[in-house]
C-alpha positions in Angstrom: 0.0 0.0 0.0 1.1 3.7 -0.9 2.2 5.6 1.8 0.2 9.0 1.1 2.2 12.4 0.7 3.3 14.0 3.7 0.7 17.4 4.4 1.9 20.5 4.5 1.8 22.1 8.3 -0.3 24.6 8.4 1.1 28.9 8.3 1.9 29.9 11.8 -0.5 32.4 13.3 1.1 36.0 13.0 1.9 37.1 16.6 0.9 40.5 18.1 3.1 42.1 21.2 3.9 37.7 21.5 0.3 37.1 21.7 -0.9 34.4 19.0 -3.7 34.5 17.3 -5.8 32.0 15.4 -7.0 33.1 12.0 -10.6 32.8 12.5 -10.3 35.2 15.8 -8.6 37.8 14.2 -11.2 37.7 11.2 -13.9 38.1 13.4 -12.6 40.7 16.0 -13.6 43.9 14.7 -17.1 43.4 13.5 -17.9 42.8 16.8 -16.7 46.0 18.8 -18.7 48.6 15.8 -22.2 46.4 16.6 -21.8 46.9 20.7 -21.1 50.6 19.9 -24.4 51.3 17.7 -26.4 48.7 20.2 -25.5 51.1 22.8 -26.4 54.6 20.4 -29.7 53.3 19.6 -30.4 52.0 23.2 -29.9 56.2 24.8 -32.0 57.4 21.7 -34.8 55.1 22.6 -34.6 56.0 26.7 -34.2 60.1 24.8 -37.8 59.5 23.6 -39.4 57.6 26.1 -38.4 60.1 28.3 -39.8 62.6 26.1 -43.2 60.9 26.1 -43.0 60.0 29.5 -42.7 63.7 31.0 -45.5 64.8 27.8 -47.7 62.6 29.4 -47.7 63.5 33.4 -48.1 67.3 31.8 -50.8 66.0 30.0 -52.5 64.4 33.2 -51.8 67.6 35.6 -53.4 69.3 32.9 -56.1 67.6 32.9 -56.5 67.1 36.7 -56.2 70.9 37.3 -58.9 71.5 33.7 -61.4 69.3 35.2 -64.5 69.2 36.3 -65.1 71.9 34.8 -68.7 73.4 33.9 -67.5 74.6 30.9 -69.6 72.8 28.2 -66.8 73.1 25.4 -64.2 71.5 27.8 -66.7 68.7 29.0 -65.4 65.9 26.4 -62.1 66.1 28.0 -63.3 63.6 30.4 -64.0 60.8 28.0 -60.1 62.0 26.2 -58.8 61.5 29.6 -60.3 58.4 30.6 -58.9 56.8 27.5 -55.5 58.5 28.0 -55.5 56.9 31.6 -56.5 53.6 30.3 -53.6 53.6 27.3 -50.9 55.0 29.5 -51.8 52.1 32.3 -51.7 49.2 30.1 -48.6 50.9 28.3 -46.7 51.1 31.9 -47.6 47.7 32.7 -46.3 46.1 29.4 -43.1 47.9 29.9 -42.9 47.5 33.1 -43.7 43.2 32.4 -40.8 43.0 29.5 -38.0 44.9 31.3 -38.5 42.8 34.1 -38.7 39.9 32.7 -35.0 41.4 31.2 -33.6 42.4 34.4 -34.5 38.3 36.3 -32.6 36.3 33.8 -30.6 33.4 35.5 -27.2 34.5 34.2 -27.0 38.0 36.2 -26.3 38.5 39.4 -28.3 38.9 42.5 -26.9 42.2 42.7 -27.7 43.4 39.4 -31.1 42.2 39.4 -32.2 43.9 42.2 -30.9 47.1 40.8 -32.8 46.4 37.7 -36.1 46.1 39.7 -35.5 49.2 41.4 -34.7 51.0 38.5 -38.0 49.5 36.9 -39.9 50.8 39.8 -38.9 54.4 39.7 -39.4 54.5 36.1 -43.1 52.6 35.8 -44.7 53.2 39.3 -45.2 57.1 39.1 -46.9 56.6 35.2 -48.9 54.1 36.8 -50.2 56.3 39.8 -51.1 59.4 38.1 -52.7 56.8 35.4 -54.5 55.8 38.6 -55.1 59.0 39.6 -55.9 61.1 37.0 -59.3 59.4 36.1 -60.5 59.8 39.6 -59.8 63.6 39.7 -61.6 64.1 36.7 -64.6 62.6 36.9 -65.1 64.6 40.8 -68.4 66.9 40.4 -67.1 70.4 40.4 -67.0 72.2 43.5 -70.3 73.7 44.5 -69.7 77.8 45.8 -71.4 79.6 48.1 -71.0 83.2 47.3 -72.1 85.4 50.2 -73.1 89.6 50.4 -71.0 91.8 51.6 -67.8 90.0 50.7 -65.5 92.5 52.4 -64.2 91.2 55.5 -64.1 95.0 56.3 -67.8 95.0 56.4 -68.2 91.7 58.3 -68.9 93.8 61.6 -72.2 92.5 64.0 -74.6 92.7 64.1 -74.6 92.7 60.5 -76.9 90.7 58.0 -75.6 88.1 55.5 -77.0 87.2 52.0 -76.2 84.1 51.1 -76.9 82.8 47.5 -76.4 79.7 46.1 -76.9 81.0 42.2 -74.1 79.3 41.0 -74.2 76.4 42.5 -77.8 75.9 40.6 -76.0 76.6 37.3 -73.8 73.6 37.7 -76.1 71.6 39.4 -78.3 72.3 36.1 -75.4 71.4 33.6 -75.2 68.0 35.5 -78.8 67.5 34.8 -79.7 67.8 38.5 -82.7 70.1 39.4 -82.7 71.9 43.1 -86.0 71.5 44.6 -85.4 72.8 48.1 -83.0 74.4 50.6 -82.2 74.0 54.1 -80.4 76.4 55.7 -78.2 76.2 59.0 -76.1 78.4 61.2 -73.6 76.4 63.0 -75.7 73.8 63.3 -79.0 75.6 63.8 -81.4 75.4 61.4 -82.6 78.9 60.2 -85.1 78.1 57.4 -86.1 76.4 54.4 -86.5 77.9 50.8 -87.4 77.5 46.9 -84.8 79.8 45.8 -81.3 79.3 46.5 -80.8 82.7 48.4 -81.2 83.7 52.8 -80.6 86.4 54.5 -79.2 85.6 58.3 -78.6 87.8 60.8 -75.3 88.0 63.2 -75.8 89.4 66.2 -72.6 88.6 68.0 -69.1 88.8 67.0 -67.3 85.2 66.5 -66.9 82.4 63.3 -69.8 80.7 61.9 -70.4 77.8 59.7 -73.4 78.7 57.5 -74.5 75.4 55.6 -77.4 74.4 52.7 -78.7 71.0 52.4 -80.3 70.8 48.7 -82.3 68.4 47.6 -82.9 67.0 44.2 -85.5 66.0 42.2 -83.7 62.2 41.6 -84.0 62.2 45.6 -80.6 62.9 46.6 -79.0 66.1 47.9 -75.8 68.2 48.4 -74.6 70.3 51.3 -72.6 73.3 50.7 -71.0 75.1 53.4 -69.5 78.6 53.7 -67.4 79.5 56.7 -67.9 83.4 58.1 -65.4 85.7 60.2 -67.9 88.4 61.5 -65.9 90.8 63.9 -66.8 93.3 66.3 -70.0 94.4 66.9 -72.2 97.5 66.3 -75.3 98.8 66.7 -78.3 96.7 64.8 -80.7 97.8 62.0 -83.5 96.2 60.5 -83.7 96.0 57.7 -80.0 95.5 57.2 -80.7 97.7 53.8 -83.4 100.3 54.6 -86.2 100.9 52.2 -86.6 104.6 51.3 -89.9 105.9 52.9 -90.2 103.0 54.9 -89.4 102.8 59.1 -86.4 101.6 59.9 -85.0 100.5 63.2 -82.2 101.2 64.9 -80.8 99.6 68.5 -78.0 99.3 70.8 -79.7 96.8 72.7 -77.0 94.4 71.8 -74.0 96.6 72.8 -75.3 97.3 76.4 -74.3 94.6 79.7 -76.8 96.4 81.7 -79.6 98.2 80.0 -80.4 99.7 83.5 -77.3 102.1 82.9 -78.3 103.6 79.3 -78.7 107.5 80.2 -79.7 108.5 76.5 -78.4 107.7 72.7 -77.8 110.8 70.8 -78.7 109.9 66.8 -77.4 111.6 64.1 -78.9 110.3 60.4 -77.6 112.4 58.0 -73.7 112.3 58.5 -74.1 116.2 59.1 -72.8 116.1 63.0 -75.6 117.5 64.3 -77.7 115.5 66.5 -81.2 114.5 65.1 -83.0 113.1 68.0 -82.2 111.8 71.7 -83.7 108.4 73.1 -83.9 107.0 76.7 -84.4 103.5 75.4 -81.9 101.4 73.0 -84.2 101.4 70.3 -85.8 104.3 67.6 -87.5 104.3 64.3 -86.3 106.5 61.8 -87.7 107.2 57.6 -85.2 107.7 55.4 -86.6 110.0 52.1 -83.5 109.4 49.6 -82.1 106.9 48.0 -78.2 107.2 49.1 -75.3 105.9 51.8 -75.4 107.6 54.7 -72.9 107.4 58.0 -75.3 107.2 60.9 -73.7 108.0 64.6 -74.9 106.9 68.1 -73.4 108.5 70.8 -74.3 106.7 74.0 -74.3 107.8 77.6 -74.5 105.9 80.4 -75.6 106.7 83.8 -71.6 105.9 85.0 -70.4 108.8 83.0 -69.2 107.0 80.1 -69.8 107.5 76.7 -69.5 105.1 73.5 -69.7 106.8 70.2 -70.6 104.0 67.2 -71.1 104.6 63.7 -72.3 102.7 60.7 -72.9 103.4 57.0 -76.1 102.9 56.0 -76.9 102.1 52.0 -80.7 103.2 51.4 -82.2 101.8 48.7 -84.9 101.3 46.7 -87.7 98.8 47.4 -86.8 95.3 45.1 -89.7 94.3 43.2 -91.8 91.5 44.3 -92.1 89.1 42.1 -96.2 89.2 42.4 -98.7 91.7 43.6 -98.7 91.3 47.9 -100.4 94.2 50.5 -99.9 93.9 53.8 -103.0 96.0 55.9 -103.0 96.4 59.7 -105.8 97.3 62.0 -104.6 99.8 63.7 -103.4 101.8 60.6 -101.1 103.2 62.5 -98.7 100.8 64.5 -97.7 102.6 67.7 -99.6 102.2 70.6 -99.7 101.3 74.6 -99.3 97.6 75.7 -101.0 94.9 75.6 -101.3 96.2 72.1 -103.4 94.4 69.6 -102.6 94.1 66.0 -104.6 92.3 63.3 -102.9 91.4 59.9 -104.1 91.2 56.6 -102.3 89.6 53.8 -103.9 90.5 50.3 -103.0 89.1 46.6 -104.6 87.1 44.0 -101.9 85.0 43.4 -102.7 81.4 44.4 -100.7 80.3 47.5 -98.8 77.4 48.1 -97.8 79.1 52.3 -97.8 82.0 54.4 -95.5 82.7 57.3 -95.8 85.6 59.6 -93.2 86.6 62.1 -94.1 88.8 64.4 -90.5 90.2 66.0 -91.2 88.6 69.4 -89.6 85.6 69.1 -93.3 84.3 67.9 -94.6 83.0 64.5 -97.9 81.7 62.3 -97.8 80.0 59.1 -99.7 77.3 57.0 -101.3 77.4 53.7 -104.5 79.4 54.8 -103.3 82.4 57.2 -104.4 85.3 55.4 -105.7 87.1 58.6 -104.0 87.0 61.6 -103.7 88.6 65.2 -100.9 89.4 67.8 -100.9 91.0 71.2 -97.4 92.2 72.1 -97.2 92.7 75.7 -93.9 93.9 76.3 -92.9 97.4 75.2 -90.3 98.1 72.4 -89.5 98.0 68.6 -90.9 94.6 67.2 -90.5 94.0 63.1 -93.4 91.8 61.7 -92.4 89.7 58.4 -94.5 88.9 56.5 -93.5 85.8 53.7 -95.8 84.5 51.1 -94.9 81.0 48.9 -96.9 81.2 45.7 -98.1 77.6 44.0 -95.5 78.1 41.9 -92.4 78.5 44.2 -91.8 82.3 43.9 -91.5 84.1 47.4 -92.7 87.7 48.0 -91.6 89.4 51.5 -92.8 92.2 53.0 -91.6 94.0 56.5 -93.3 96.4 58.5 -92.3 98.0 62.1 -94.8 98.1 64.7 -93.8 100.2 68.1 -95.0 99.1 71.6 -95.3 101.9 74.2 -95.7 102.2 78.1 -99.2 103.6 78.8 -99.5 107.6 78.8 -101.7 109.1 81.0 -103.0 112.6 80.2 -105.6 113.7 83.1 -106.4 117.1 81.7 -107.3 115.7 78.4 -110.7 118.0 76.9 -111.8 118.2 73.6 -112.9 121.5 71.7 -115.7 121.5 69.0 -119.5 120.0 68.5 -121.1 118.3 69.4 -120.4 117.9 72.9 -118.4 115.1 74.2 -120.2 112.9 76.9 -117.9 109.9 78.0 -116.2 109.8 74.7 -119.4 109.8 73.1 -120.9 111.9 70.4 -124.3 111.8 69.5 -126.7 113.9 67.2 -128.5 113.3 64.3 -127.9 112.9 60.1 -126.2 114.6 59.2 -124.3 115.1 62.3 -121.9 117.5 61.6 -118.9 116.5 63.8 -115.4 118.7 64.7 -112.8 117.8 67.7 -110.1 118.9 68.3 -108.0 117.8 71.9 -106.3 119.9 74.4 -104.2 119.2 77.0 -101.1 120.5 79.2 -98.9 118.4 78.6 -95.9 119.4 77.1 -95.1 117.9 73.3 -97.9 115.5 73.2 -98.8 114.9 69.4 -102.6 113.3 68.6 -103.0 111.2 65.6 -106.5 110.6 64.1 -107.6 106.9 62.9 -110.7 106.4 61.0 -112.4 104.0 58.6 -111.3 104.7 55.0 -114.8 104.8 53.5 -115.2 107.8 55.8 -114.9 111.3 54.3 -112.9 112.6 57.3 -110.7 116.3 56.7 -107.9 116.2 59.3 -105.3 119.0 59.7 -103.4 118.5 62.5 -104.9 117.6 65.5 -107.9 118.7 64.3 -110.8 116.1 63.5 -113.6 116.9 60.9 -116.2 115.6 59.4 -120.2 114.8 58.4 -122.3 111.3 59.3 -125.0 111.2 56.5 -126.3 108.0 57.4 -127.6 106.3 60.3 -125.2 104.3 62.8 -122.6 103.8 65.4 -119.2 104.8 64.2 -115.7 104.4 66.2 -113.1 107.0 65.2 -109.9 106.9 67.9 -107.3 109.2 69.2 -103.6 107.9 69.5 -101.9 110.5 71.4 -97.8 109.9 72.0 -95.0 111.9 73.8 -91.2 112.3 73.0 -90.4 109.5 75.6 -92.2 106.6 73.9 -95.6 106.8 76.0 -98.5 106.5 74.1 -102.5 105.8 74.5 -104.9 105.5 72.0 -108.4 106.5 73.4 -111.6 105.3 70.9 -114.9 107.4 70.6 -118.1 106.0 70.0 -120.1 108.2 67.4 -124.0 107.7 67.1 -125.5 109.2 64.5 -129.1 108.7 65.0 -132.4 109.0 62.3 -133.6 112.6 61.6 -136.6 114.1 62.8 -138.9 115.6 60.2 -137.2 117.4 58.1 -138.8 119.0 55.0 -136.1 119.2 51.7 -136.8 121.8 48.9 -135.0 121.5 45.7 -135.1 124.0 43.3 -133.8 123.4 39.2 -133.1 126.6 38.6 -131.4 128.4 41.8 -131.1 131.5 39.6 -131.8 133.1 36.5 -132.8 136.2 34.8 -136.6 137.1 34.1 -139.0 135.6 32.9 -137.6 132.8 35.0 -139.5 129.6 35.0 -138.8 127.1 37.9 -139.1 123.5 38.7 -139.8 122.9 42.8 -139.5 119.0 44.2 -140.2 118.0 47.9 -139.8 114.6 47.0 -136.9 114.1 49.4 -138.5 115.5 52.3 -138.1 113.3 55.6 -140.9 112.3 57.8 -140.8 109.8 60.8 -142.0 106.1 59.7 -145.6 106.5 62.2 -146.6 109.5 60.3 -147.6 109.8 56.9 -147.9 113.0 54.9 -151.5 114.4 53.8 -150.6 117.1 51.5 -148.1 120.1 50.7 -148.8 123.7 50.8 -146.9 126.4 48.4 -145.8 130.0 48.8 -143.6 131.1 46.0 -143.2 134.2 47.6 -143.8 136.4 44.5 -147.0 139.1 46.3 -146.3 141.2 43.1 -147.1 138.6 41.1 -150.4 137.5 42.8 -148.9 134.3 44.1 -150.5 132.9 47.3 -150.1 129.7 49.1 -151.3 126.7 47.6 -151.9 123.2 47.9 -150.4 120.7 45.6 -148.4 117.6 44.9 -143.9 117.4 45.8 -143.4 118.8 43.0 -144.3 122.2 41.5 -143.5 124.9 38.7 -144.0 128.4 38.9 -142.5 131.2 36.4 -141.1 134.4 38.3 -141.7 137.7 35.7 -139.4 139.9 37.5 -136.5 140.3 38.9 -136.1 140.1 42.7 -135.4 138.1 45.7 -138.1 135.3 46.7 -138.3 133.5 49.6 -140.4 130.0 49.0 -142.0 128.7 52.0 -142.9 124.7 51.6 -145.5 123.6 54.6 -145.7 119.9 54.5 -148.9 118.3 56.5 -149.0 115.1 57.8 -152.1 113.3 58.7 -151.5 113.5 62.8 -152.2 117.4 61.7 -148.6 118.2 62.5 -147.0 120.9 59.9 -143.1 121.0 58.9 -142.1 123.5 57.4 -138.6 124.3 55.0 -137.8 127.6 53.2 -135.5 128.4 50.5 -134.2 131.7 48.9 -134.0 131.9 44.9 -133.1 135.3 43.3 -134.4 136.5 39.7 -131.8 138.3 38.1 -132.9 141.1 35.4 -132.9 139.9 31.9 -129.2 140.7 30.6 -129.1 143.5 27.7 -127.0 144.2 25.3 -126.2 147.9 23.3 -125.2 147.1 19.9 -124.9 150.2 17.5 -123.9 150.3 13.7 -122.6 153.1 11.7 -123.3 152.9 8.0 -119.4 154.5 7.7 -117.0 155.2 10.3 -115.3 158.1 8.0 -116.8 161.3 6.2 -115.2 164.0 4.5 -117.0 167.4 6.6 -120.5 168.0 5.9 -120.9 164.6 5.6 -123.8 162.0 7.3 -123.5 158.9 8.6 -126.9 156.7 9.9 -126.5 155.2 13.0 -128.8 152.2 13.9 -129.4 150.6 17.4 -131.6 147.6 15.7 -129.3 144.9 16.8 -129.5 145.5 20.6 -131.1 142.8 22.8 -132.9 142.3 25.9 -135.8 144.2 24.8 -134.3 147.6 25.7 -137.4 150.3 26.4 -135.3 153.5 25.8 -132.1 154.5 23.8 -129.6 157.4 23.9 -127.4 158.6 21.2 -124.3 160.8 22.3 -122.0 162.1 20.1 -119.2 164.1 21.3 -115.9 165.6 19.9 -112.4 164.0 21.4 -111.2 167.0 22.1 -114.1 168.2 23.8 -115.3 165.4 25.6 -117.2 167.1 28.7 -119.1 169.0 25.5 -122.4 167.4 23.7 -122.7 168.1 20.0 -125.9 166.6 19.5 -128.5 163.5 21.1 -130.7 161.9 20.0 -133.6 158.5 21.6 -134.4 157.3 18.3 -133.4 153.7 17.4 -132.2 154.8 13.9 -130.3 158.4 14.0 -128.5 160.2 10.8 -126.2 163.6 12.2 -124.2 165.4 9.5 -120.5 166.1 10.5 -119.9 169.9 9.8 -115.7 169.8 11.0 -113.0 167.6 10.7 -111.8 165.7 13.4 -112.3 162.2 15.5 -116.0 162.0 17.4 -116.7 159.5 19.9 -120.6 158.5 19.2 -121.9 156.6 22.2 -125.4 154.1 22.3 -126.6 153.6 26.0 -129.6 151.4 25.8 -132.0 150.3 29.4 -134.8 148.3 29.8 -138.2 148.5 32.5 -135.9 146.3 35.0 -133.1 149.4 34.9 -131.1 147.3 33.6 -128.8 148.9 30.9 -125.6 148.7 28.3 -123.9 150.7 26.6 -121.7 150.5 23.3 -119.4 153.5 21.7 -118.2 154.2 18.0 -115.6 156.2 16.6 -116.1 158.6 13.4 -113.3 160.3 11.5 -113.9 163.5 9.8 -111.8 164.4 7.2 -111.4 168.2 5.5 
């Protein structure tokens, strides 16, 4: 057998720095380090942008979170883009959160190492997961319900001190959420205040100190919402009510709240118009006071106390107009006038034609009325002072109409020298007398600065001018009219008088159609309306038209006569009415017959002549049936001198010299009655 050819060895590796080197190694060396470089390029540019869109979306997410909720309608469909943004970026996180740690537990690395890759995981997916958690949950809150409140400026926030609170806004996004308010409850610190329709209450703060003022709402799906508002209200001042006076309308005022001991309160000096000068001077805490003009006004009390200390304490007052009720509501008192002595007495009268769903009525004692029917109400307040009655009407449809009135209690005055000047006489405060019983009073006493106020029904036609009372009872009947008299110190008493006006006796009545004219005068008598007592009954009526020149005599005859008077003159008509019982009543009038008027009327047939002329003068259009006429002409230069005369109703006089003449017509009839009319004629050369 062949022995085969000895191989070749194979080349000897090349040696670096005595290193050796198999081919296959060298030929693969350098590939190898370029790929671990760009491996490691791509793997920063990769972190670069996930970083990028990492830190885009947490700004996205706080953007959203501090965006919504929102009310805003054009920002609303944010929620569902952030919802789905939350959802992405979760699932995202937890994918990459899955494959890199999946990458950073394989078997060949180290303990070490892959605890540092699950932190590092951590920090990077756990915060993207959170807000991812987060953000969907802040989003989809309701938005915050406000309670806006009126005045806003802690400055003002001084007791006692009323508080509007409104809830306006609140209703808005309530509205937007498709949730409709039905009702209110209202609560200060705790204590339940009221409950209304509209989203709006007025409390009162009489005290310095913090409250919580809260509203319970409920909604027509049957749930509700409280909102709560929490109030600074600092130090006190005097109190007035209403908070915001109404022009023309009583307000009061009081310290009552500022004093420890109301036994020390010398006087309050009140000054209302920011001039300095004191308006009026009180013993008691409290006074009523009208403001006429719409405007803000300082008012000052200066207050004295019996330890010779004084507080001085001022307020500005904003007058303003009465706000509009939202439907027609009259509140009417009996008394009219709502001052008077304790126990006073007070009926109420609620008036409107709006159906009504309830009434409330509070009557400024710490007492109250209401339900759905309590139109008409009564209150005795027993306890002198300033009391303000409320009255609040709910109509069927939700809307609230408020009205406020001030009603003053007094201690009782006495006035023992009290007399009354005037007819008829006074008999224990009774007048008496019969239709029509003329009636006028007028009280005296004394006492010093007493002031009397008359009260009497509306339907009667009273005249009043100061303390003076007037006026006429044509009809039967027992009438009360009453006297409220009141002194600077608060006293007052209001003292009634019974009026009876009782049926007349006989009492004949003459009318006459016409009273007056001029002759012939023709005139139309009645006695129709003549009054005779119910057991008598009349037999007949006898005449006397008072006309002896005429040949008039009395004479029997029905009511209601005619007789025509020829002359002028003064007549006195005497009407004797006789009743069966043979008793005679007798009523005479006066009617006066004026002459019949007359009138001078005078024509010219020219007014201007050259001299020598004539001119016809004619006195045909007079009336009144003149019996004589006089034609006068005179020159104006010569007036005291007649030129010629003439009693002819048609007259012709021929002008012999130039100049002006005054030609004057006097006519007169039988009566002497007369008229008189005056032309003027130019004569020329």
């Amino acid at each position: 057998m062949p022995t085969p050819p000895p191989t070749a060895p194979p080349p000897a590796a090349p040696s670096v720095d005595s290193v050796t080197t198999s081919p296959k190694q060298v030929a693969s060396t350098a590939p190898t380090q370029v790929s671990g470089a760009t491996v490691q390029r791509m793997k920063q540019i990769l972190l670069a942008v996930a970083g990028v869109f990492y830190g885009l979306y947490i700004i996205w997410c706080l953007s959203l979170m501090t965006l919504l909720p929102t009310t805003n309608p054009n920002l609303v469909y944010l929620k569902s883009v952030g919802l789905f943004t939350a959802l992405v970026g979760g699932i995202v996180f937890l994918i990459v959160g899955a494959f890199l740690l999946q990458r950073s537990t394989r078997p060949l690395l180290s303990a070490d190492t892959k605890v540092r890759g699950i932190v590092r995981i951590a920090l990077a997916v756990i915060p993207g997961l959170l807000i991812s958690g987060i953000m969907p949950l802040m989003i989809i809150r309701e938005p915050v319900l406000p309670m806006l409140y009126s005045p806003d400026d802690p400055a003002q926030l001084v007791a006692p001190l009323a508080v509007t609170f409104s809830l306006e806004q609140t209703v808005s996004i309530l509205q937007q959420l498709k949730l409709r308010p039905l009702e209110y409850s209202w609560s200060n610190n705790g204590v339940a205040t009221e409950k209304t329709v509209t989203p709006k209450t007025t409390i009162m703060f009489q005290r310095a100190g913090i409250y919580t003022v809260s509203a319970n709402i409920s909604l027509s799906n049957g749930t509700k919402k409280r909102v709560s508002k929490r109030l600074i209200i600092g130090e006190e001042e005097f109190t007035v009510s209403p908070p915001k006076p109404i022009v023309e309308q009583p307000a009061k005022f009081t310290i009552a709240s500022l004093l420890n001991d109301p036994k020390l309160l010398s006087q309050v000096q009140w000054d209302f118009d920011s001039d300095g000068i004191v308006d009026e001077v009180t013993k008691t805490p409290e006074i009523m006071h009208t403001f006429y003009i719409v405007e803000k006004v300082k008012v000052t009390a200066i207050v004295d106390l019996t330890n010779q200390t004084r507080r001085t304490y001022e307020k500005e007052i904003d007058v303003g107009e009465p706000p509009p009720l939202p439907f027609s509501l009259t509140l009417e008192t009996d008394p009219q006038k709502l001052v008077g002595p304790v126990p006073l007495g007070v009926y109420f009268y609620a008036k409107t034609e709006e159906p009504l769903r309830e009434i409330y009525w509070g009557f400024g004692d710490g007492q109250n009325e209401q339900g759905p029917n309590v139109t008409r109400v009564s209150h005795v307040y027993k306890t002198p002072g300033t009391y303000g009655v409320v009255l609040r009407v709910r109509s069927a449809s939700g809307e609230i109409a408020q009205i406020s009135q001030a009603i003053i209690a007094t201690p009782v005055l006495s006035i023992q020298d009290l007399t009354f000047d005037g007819t008829p006489e006074m008999d224990n405060n009774t007048l008496k007398g019969e239709v029509p019983l003329s009636v006028d009073l007028t009280p005296k006493t004394n006492q010093p600065l007493v002031q009397f106020y008359w009260e009497y029904p509306e339907d009667l036609n009273a005249e009043v001018k100061g303390a003076e009372f007037r006026s006429v009872f044509r009809h039967e009947g027992t009438y009360e009219i009453k006297l409220l008299a009141q002194e600077p110190e608060g006293s007052s008493v209001r003292i009634p008088i019974k009026i009876i006006a009782t049926p007349p006796s006989a009492q004949p009545k003459i009318d006459i159609r016409p009273e007056t004219g001029s002759a012939p005068l023709h005139v139309f008598f009645d006695a129709s309306n003549t009054f005779i007592p119910e057991n008598e009954k009349v037999a007949g009526f006898l005449w006397d038209f008072g006309d002896k020149e005429g040949g008039s005599k009395e004479q029997s005859g029905s009511s209601r006569m005619e007789y025509t008077y020829q002359k002028p003159g003064e007549y006195h008509v005497k009407l004797t009415v006789v009743t069966t019982n043979d008793k005679q009543y007798v009523a005479e009038r006066t009617i006066i017959v004026l002459s019949q008027r007359i009138t001078a009327c005078g024509t010219a047939s020219r007014l201007s002549v050259l001299a020598g002329g004539a001119i016809q003068f004619d006195a045909s259009c007079s009336s009144g049936e003149p019996s004589t006429y006089l034609w006068d002409v005179r020159g104006e230069d010569r007036p005291n001198t007649i030129i010629a005369q003439s009693s002819d109703i048609k007259f012709v006089h021929v002008f012999e010299q130039a100049g002006t003449y005054s030609v004057t017509l006097t006519v007169e009839n039988g009566d002497g009655a007369s008229d008189s009319k005056t032309l003027s004629i130019t004569v020329n050369p």
